[in-house]
C-alpha positions in Angstrom: 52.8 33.5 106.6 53.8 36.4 108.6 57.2 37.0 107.0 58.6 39.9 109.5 57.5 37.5 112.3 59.9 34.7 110.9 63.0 37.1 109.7 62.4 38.5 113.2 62.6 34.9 115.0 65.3 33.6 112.7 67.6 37.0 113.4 67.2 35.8 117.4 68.4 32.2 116.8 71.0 33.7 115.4 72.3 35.8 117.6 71.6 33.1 120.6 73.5 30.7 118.8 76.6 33.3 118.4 76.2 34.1 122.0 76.1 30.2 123.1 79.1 29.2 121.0 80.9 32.7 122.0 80.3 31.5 125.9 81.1 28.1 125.4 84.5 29.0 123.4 85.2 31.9 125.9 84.4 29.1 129.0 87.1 27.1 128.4 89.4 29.6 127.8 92.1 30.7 130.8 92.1 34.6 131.1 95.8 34.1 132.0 98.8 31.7 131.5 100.7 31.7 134.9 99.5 29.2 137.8 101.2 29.3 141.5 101.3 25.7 143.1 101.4 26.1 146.5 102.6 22.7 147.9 104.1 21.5 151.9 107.7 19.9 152.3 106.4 16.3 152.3 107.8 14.0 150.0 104.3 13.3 148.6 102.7 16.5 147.9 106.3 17.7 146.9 106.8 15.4 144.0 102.5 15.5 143.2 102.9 18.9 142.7 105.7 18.4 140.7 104.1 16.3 138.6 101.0 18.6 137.9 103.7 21.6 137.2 105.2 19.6 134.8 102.0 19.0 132.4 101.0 22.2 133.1 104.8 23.5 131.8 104.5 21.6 128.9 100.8 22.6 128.4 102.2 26.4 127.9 101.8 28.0 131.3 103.8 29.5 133.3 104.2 28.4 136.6 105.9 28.7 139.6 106.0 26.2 143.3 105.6 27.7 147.0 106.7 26.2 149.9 105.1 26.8 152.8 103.1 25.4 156.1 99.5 24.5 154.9 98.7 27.5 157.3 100.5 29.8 155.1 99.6 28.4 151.7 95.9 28.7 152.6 96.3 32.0 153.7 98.0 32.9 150.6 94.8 31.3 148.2 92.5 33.4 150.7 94.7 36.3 149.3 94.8 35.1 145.7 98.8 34.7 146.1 98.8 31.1 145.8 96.0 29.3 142.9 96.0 25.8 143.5 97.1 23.2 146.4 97.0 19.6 145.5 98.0 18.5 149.3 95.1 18.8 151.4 94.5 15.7 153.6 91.1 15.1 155.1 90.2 14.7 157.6 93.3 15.6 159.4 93.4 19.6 157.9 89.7 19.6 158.8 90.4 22.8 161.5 93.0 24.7 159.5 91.2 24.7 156.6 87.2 25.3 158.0 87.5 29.1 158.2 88.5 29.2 154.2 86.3 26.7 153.5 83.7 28.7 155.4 84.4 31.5 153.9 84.7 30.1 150.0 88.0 31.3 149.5 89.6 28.0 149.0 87.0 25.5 147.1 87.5 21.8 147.0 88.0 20.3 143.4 88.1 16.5 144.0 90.3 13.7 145.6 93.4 12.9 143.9 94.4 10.2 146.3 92.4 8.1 148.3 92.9 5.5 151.2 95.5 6.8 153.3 96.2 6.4 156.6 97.8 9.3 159.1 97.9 8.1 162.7 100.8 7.6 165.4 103.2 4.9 164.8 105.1 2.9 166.7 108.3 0.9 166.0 108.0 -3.0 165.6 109.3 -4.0 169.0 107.3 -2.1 170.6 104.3 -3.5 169.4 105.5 -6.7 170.3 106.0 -6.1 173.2 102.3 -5.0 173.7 101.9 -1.2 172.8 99.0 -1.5 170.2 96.8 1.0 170.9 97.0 4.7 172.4 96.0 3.2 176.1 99.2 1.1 176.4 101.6 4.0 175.7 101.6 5.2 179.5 102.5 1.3 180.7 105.7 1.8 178.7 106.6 5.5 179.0 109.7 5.3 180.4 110.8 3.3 177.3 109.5 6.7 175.3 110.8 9.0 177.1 106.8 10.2 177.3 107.6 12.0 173.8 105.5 11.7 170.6 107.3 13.0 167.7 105.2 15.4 165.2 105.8 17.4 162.1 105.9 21.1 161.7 104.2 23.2 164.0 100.5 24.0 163.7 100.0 20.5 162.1 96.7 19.1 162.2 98.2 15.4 163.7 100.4 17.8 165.9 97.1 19.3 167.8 94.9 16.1 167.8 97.7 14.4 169.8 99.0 17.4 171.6 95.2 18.8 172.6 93.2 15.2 172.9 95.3 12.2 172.7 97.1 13.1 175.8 94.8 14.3 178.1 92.2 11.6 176.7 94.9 8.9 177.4 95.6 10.0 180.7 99.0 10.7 178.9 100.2 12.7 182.2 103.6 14.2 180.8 103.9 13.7 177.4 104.4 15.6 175.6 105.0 16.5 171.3 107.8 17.0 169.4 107.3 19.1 166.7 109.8 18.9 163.3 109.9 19.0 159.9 109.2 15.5 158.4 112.8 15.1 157.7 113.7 16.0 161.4 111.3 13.4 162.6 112.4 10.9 160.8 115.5 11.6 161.6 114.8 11.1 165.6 113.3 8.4 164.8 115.9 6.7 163.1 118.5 7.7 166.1 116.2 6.2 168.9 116.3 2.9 166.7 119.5 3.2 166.4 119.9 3.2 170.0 117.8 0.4 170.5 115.0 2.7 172.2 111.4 2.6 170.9 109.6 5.6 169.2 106.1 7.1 168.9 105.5 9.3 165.9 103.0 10.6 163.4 103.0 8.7 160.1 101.4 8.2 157.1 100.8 6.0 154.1 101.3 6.4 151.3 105.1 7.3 152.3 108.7 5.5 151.9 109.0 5.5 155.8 107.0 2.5 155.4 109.8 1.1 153.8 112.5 2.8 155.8 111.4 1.2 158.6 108.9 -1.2 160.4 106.3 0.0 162.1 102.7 -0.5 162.8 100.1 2.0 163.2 98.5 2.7 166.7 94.8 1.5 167.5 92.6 4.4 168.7 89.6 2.7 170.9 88.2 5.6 172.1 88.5 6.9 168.5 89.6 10.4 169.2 91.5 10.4 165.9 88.8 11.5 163.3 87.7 8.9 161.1 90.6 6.4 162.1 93.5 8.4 160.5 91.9 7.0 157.7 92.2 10.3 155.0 91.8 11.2 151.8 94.0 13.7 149.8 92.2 16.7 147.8 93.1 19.3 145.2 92.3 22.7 146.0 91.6 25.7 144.1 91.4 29.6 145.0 87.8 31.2 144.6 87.0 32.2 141.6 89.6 30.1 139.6 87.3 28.0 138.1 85.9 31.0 136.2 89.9 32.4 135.9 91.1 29.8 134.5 88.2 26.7 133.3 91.4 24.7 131.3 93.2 24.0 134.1 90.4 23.1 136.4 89.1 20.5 134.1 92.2 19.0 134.3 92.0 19.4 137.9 89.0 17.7 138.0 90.4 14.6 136.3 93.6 14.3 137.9 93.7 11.3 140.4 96.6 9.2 141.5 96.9 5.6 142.4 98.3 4.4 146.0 100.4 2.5 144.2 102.1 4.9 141.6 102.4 7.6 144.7 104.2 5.2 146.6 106.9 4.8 143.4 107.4 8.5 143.1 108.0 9.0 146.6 110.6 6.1 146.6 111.9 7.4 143.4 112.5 11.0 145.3 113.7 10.0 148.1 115.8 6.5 147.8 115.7 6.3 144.0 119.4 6.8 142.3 122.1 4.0 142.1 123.2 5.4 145.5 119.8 4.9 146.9 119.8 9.0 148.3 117.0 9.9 145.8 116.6 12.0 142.6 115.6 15.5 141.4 111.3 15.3 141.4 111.5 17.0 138.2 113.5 14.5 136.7 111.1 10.9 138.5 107.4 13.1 137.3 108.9 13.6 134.1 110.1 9.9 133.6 106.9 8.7 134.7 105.1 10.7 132.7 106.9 9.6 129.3 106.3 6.0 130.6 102.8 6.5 131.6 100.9 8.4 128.8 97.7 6.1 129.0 97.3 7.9 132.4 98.1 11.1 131.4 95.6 10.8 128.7 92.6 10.2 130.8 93.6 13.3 132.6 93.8 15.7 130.0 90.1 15.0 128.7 88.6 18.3 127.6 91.7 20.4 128.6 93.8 22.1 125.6 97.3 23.1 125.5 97.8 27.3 125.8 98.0 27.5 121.8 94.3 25.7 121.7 95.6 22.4 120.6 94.5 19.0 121.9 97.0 18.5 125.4 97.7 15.0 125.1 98.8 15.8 121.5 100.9 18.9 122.8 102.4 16.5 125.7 103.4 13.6 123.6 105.4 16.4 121.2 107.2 17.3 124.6 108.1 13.9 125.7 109.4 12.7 122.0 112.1 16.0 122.3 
């Protein structure tokens, strides 16, 4: 037995098993503690990304929110401002977000929601009264006002309606309304009010669906990408998967129910005795004491800051 040979083998084993467990410790550790959620002004992607600051507080990091148009907040991942954007909807952000995606500056981690619906709506009567698809809008535009009220500017829904439903429709006229979502709904509700229909871009999940009775447009010459139908994806800034591997685990397990979106959105927004809504850090972190089953699945491979277990770290937090 060639001795040398074997001391000589054995001393490289060695050392590649060091390496291996060295990478695989060093993988899975963040190179830094702070995260910057960017997140838009909708009730939905405000109180999700409420939610995922919250575990992450209680995880150890430190993190901060940024509101901005999705414009803005991609622009600022592109520039390694902003890390992570849970609020991406798909198909409907398809143009403002092909350049980044293009480019690999923003990467696409998963879905966290799936089976919604972002099309124009129309109020009850209206429907009734036979406006069911995009084509009967222009029989009844003088009972619209030939308006279709959007959300903020540069909105994907905003340009599909503004640059192809009308001119595709014949829609001679018409034109969109941008707003904030709050503004919307807000014209909305005063048209009602006034016993005058309304056209608008909405979207399940969403307490609007609550707040009032509408049904969702037809689209027969299916201009709308994939039927409104959408799907809602986290997002991460290139190279954080490397920056910080912890977090993006959790990222890749974190998906939300229709159903439990639907509750913190009415929780936000019409939740509290007085029905005017509550602080979102006070409905995720209800929920989450109430819902640690969930949370659990989510935190799968993911450790707290101090290298302890996070679903252990998390249930310490909600017991104080």
């Amino acid at each position: 037995m060639n001795f040398k040979r074997l001391k000589f083998s054995l001393t490289i084993v060695v050392v590649l098993s060091l390496l291996f467990v060295g990478f695989m410790g060093c993988s899975q550790k963040p190179k830094t503690d702070e995260i910057n959620f960017g997140y838009v002004q909708w009730p939905g992607v405000t109180v999700k990304t409420h939610l995922v600051k919250t575990l992450a507080d209680y995880l150890g990091y430190n993190t901060t929110m940024t509101a901005a148009t999705q414009q803005v907040i991609l622009k600022s991942m592109e520039t390694g401002d902003i890390d992570v954007f849970v609020g991406v909807w798909l198909p409907s952000m398809k143009e403002n977000l092909k350049p980044y995606r293009d480019s690999g500056s923003v990467k696409l981690v998963k879905p966290n929601l799936k089976d919604c619906l972002y099309m124009t709506a129309v109020n009850k009567e209206a429907w009734e009264a036979g406006v069911k698809t995009f084509e009967d809008l222009k029989k009844y535009e003088d009972k619209f006002d030939k308006k279709i009220f959007g959300i903020e500017p540069g909105n994907d829904g905003n340009k599909i309606v503004k640059n192809r439903i009308i001119p595709e429709y014949n829609l001679k006229g018409w034109e969109l309304v941008p707003s904030s979502t709050g503004g919307m709904l807000t014209s909305a509700k005063s048209r009602l009010q006034k016993d005058k229909w309304v056209a608008f871009n909405a979207w399940k999940p969403h307490y609007m669906n609550v707040m009032f009775d509408i049904k969702y447009l037809k689209d027969p010459k299916k201009v709308w990408p994939d039927g409104g139908k959408s799907t809602v994806y986290s997002t991460i800034k290139k190279g954080y998967s490397k920056e910080d591997p912890n977090f993006h685990q959790f990222l890749k397990n974190f998906e939300l129910k229709i159903e439990t979106q639907n509750k913190l959105i009415y929780e936000y927004k019409r939740g509290g005795e007085d029905k005017k809504g509550r602080k979102p850090e006070v409905v995720v972190e209800e929920w989450i004491s109430n819902n640690l089953d969930t949370v659990e699945t989510w935190m799968k491979g993911v450790k707290a800051i101090d290298g302890r277990k996070a679903i252990d770290v998390i249930k310490e937090k909600v017991k104080k």
